[in-house]
Structures are given as structure tokens and as C-alpha cells.
C-alpha positions as CSV (number, residue, x, y, z in Angstrom):
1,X,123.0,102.7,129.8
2,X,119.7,103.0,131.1
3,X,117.2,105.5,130.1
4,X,118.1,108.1,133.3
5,X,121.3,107.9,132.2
6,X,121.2,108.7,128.6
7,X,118.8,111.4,129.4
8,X,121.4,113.0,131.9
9,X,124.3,112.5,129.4
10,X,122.2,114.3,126.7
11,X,121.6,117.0,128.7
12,X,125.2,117.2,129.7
13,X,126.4,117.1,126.3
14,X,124.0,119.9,125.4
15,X,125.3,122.0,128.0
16,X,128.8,121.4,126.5
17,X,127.9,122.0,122.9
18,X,126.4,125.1,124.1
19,X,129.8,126.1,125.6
20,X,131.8,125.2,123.0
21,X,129.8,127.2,120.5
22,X,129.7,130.8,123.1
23,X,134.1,130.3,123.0
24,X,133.5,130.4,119.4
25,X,131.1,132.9,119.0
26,X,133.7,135.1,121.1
27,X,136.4,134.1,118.6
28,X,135.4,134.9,115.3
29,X,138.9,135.0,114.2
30,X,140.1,132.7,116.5
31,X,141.1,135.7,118.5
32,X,139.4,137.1,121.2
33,X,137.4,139.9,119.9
34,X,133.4,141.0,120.6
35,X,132.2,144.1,121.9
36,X,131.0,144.1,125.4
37,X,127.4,144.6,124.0
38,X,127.5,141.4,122.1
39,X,129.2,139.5,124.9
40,X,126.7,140.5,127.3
41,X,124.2,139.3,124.9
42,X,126.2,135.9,124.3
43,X,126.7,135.4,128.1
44,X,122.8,136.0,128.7
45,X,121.7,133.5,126.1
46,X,124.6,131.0,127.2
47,X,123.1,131.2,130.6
48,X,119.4,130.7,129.9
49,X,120.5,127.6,127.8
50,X,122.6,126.4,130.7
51,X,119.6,126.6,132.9
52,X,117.0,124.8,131.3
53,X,119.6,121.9,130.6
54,X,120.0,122.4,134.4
55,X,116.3,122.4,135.2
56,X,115.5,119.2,133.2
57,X,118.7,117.3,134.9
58,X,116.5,118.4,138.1
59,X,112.9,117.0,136.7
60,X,114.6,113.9,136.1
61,X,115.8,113.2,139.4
62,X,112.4,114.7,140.6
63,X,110.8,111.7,137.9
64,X,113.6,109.3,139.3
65,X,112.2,109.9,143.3
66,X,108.4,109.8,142.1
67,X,108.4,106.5,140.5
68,X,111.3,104.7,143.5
69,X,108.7,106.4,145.7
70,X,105.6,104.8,143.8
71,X,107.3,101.2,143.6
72,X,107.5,101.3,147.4
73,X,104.2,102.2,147.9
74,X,102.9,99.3,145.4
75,X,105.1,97.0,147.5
76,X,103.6,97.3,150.2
């Protein structure tokens, strides 16, 4: 796997840990049961996670374009 590629799939995996730990969060029991407050907590910090996983899947295309870009240029 090359190095865009395990960066993507750590990021990825991230995101889905992150998940996986906000269902729990909102199943202490293994029922569903958190008071709106603390949901509306959990959803805000869920989402702020989410997008800086999202932003750094973005940079690293943005890297991926800057260096394809700079290859070309010393091509030529």
C-alpha cells in the first residue's frame, strides 16, 4: 500500500473508531439512553472529530496534486 494510501485508510479508520465509540457513548447500558444535553454534546464533538479526519483526507489529495503537479513541471 503506498503511503497515500495508508494515510487515507488511517484517517478512515479514525473516523470509524470515532463512530463506534459515540453508539457507545449513547449506550451505556447497551440501551439507548442519554439526555438530550449530553447527546447534543456527543453529536458536537463526534462532528468536530469527523471533520478534521475529513480536512486532512482533503490536504492529502491537495499534497497528492502539488507534487503530480511539481513532477510535470521538472519534466519539462
Amino acid at each position: 500500500m503506498n503511503d497515500l494510501s495508508e494515510r487515507l485508510f488511517s484517517a478512515c479508520n479514525r473516523m470509524g473508531q470515532a463512530v463506534t465509540e459515540f453508539y457507545d457513548e449513547i449506550h451505556p447500558e447497551g440501551e439507548p439512553d442519554v439526555s438530550m444535553e449530553d447527546l447534543g454534546h456527543l453529536i458536537s464533538d463526534l462532528k468536530y472529530y469527523i471533520r478534521l479526519e475529513l480536512d486532512l483526507v482533503k490536504e492529502l489529495f491537495k499534497e497528492r496534486e502539488e507534487l503530480a503537479s511539481k513532477d510535470v513541471e521538472d519534466m519539462t
